[in-house]
N, C-alpha and C positions, 0 to 999 in steps of 0.2 A: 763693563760690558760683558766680559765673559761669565759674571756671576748673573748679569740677567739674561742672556741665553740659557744657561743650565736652568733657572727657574722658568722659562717658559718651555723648557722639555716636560722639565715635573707637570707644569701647569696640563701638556695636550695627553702624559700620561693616561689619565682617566676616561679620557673622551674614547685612546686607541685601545686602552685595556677594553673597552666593553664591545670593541666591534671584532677585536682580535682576542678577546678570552679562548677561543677555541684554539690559538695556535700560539700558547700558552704567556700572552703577553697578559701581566696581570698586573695590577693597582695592588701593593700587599705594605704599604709605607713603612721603613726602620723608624726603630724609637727617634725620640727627639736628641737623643745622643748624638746615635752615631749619621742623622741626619745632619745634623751640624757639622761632623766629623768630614762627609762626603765633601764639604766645601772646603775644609782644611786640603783633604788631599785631591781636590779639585787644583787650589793656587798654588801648588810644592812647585810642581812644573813651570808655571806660569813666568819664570823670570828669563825662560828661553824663548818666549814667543815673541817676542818686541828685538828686532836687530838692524840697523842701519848699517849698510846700505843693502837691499832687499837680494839675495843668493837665492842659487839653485836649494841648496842645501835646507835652510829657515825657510824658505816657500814650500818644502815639503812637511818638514815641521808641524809650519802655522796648520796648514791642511789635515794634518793626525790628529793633533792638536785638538782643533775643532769637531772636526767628522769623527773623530773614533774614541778621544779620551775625554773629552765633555759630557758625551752621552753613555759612555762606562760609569763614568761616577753617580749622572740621573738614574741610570737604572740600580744602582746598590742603593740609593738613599730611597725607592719607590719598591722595591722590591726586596722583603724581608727574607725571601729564601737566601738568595744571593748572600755571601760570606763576605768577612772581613778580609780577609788572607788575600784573596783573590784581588779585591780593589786595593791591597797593598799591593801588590805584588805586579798590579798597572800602573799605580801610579808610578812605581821604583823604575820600572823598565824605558816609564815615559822620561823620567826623569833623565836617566842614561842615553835616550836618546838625542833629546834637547841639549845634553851637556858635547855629545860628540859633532852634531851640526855647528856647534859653536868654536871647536878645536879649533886650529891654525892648520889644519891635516891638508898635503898636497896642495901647496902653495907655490906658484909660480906667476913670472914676469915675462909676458910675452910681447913682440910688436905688433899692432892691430895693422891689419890687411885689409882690401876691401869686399866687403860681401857681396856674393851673386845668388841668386834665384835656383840659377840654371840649373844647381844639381840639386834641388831640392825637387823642383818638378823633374825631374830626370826619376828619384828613387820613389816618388809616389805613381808616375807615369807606368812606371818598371813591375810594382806590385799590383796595381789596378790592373793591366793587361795578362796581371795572371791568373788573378782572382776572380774576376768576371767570368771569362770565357770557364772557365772551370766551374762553376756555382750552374752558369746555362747547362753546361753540358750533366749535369745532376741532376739538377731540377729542373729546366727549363726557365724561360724568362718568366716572373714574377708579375701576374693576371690581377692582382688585386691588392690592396695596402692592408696588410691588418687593422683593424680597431684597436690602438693601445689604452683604451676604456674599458673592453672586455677581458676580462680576463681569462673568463674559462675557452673561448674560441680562441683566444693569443695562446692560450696552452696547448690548444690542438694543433694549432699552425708549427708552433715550435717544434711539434713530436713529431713532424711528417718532415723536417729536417735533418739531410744525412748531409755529412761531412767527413772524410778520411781524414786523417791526423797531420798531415801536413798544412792541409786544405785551411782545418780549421787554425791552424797558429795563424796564417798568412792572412785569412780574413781577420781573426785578431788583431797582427801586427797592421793590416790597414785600417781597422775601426779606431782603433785607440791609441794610432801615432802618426800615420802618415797624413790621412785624410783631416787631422789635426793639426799638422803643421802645416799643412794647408790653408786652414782656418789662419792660423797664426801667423802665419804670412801678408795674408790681407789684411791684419788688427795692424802690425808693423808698420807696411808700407798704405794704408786705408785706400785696399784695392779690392772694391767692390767684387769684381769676377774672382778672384780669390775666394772668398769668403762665400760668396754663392757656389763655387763650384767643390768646393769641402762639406759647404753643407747639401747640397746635390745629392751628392756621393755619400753623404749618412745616412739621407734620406734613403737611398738604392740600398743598403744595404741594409737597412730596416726591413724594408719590402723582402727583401732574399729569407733572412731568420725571425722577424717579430721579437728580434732581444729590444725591451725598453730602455734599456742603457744605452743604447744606438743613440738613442733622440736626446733620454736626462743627461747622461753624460756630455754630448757635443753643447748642449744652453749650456750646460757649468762651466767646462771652459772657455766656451762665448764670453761671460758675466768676468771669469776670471783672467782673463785676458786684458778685455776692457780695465779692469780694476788693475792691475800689475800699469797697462801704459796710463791708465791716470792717477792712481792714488798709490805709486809707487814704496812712496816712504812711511804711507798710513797703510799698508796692507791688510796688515792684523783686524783693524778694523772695519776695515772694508769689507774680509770679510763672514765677522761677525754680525757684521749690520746688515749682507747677503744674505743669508743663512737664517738670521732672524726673521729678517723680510719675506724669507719662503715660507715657514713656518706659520707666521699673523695669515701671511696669504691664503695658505690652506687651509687655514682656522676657519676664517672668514667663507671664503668658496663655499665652502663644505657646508658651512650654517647658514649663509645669505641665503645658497641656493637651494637648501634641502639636499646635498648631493655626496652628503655621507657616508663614508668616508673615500669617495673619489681622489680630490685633491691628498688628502695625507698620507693614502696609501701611493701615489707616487712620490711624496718629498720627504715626509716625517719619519713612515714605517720603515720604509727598506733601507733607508740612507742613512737615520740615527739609531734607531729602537732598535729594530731584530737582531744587526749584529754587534751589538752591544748586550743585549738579550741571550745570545748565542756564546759570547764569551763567557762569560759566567756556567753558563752551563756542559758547556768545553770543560773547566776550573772542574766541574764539579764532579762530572763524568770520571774524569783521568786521574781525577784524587783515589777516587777509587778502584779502578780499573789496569793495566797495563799499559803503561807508554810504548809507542809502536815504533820507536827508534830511526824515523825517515824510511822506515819500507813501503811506505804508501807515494812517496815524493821523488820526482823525477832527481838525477839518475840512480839512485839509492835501488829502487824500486827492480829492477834491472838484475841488482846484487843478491837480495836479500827479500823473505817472504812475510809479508804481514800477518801476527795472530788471530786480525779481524777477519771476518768473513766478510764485511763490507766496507766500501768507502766509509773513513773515518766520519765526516762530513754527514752521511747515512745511519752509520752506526748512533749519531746522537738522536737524529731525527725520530728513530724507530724506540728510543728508550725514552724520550721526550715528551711525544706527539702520541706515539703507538700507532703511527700509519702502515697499514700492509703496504702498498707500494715506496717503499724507503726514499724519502726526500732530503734532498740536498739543505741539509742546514749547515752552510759555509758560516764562518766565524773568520775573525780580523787573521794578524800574522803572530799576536801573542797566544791568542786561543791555540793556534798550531804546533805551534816552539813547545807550549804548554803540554801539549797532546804525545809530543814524541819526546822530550826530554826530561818534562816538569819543569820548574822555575830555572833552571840551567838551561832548557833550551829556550825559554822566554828571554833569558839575557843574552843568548847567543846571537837568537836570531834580530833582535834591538840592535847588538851589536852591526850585524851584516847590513840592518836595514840603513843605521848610519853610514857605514861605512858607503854603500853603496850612494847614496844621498852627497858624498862627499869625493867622491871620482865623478856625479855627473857633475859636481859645482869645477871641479879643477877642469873637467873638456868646455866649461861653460865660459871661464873667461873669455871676454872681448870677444865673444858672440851676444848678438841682438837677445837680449834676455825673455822678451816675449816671443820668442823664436825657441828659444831650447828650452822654455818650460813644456812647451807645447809636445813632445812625445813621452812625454814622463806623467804629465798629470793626470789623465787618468788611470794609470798603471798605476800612482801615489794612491789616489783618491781608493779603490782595489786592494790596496794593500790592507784596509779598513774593513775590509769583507770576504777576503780569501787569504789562502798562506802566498806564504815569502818564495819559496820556493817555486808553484806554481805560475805563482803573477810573474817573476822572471822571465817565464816560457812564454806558455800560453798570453798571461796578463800584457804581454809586450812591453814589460818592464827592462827587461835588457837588449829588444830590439830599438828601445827608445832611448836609450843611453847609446847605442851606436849610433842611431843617428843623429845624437848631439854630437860625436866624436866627430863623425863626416862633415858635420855641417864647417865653412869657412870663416874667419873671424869678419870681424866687422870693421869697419875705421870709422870716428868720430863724426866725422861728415861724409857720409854718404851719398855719391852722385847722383841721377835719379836712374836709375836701368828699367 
């Protein structure tokens, strides 16, 4: 399964190279070598995605796994500029992290308590009453939904969006944990007002920024949700066979209805290709260039001055693309490591990413497990498309891991509350 997902990345390659040539996704195939080759270091990894019985830890895994080192390998075996070095040097990191998800690391025996709700709506209740009235008091209430079809009017919505730095973590830490455990809560106990009222609340906060992720991200852990309470011990496949299915779907969309490339520019392009695309060119940049030593990443950044004159992220964009206005071409958290250490800080930060993967599995025992994936998973899924460091903060990657710590254990049989 995993060899014919990476074959139907190759396969929409060429379709996405010819509408996105101009943003430099290109169809340029490696020899018959080292194509073969991409599939050798495609399966090196591969013996850590399969683990009984389903963790915090391996659920973040499977997710890298699929979303970020599947389609690294597509894009070296489709893309001759792209180096060998480089897809070693993902696959090795990948490998290391696979092997540490699998440790025995922070292991304990606790007695299971019984779980309640109450503080769960308590800490979403707590950040919505903050987030809100503060978004009105900037912007005013939200007159109109954006079209997330359009995209150059979704860019101007975007730009008339002011946020202060606290503001925007908070809205973060509620888009991509709280208003998620929300959802997750309803998949749990299958409490319809639940589940309507997380997704309410994505919807509202669509309307406020016009960020797309608002909407793709809350379906994915919809889908993955669902798939954790039913296909628990088949995960892996599940979802493989997800991800596939989105893929054929946009294929199809796209061609049935003449609406090219609509459908793959929100499943295929941004979520497998570009930052996958992106790494490589991360690799390629900082091969030659100066490693910026974490002076661009929070709190480093604080200490010490960066030799770029622009966001790193920017700095590629503009030597890439050659855009006057500098665009954010974000890359995964090896691209990053990559950026400021070279191949030490790719192992460093694999390192962190495990470790971290491996304190939320120890706060996760004898908690409802579709309950504490839920503030982590899209801060995991992120991890795929921005640095480590970052996603932390802003990504609400470490506000998500506290609220799995908050959250109260569970007991076997659960009353109905």
């Amino acid at each position: 399964m995993v060899c014919g997902f990476r074959a139907l990345l190759d396969f929409v390659t060429p379709e996405i190279a010819k509408y996105w040539g101009y943003m430099g996704i290109v169809y340029q195939p490696q020899s018959l070598e080292l194509y073969i080759f991409s599939f050798v270091l495609l399966l090196i990894p591969i013996i850590f995605l399969y683990r009984k019985p389903l963790t915090v830890s391996t659920y973040g895994y499977q997710i890298l796994y699929i979303t970020t080192y599947i389609p690294m390998t597509s894009q070296f075996a489709t893309n001759s500029r792209f180096t060998l070095s480089a897809a070693i040097a993902g696959c090795s990191c990948f490998f290391l992290l696979g092997l540490i998800t699998h440790l025995p690391l922070f292991t304990k025996k606790t007695e299971p308590t019984y779980f309640s709700h109450k503080r769960l709506i308590a800490v979403v209740s707590f950040i919505a009453c903050i987030v809100y009235p503060a978004l009105v008091i900037r912007q005013g209430l939200p007159t109109t939904f954006p079209n997330p079809f359009d995209g150059a009017k979704l860019y101007a919505y975007r730009a008339n969006v002011e946020m202060g730095t606290m503001l925007e973590y908070l809205y973060g830490w509620q888009t991509l944990v709280t208003n998620i455990m929300l959802i997750g809560f309803g998949v749990l106990k299958k409490n319809k007002w639940a589940i309507g009222s997380g997704l309410l609340l994505q919807v509202l906060n669509y309307q406020f920024t016009g960020l797309k992720f608002v909407l793709f991200g809350t379906l994915i852990y919809l889908a993955l949700a669902i798939g954790v309470k039913q296909f628990k011990n088949k995960f892996p496949y599940f979802l493989i066979f997800l991800f596939s299915a989105s893929i054929i779907f946009a294929e199809i969309v796209d061609n049935r209805f003449d609406l090219a490339p609509l459908a793959h520019t929100f499943i295929t392009r941004r979520t497998f290709i570009v930052p996958a695309q992106l790494y490589f060119e991360w690799h390629d940049y900082f091969s030659h260039h100066s490693y910026d030593y974490f002076a661009q990443s929070f709190p480093f950044k604080y200490f010490f001055k960066s030799q770029y004159t622009y966001r790193l992220a920017e700095e590629i964009g503009i030597h890439y693309y050659n855009i006057t206005k500098p665009p954010h071409a974000n890359s995964n958290f090896l691209a990053d490591g990559y950026a400021n250490l070279g191949l030490v800080g790719m192992l460093l930060i694999t390192f962190l990413l495990g470790l971290y993967l491996k304190i939320a599995e120890f706060y996760a025992q004898n908690k409802p497990l579709v309950l504490t994936l839920a503030p982590i998973t899209l801060p995991i899924i992120n991890f795929g498309s921005t640095s480590f460091l970052t996603n932390l903060m802003t990504g609400g990657a470490l506000f998500g891991l506290l609220c799995i710590i908050l959250l109260p254990h569970s007991s076997l049989s659960e009353p109905n509350d």
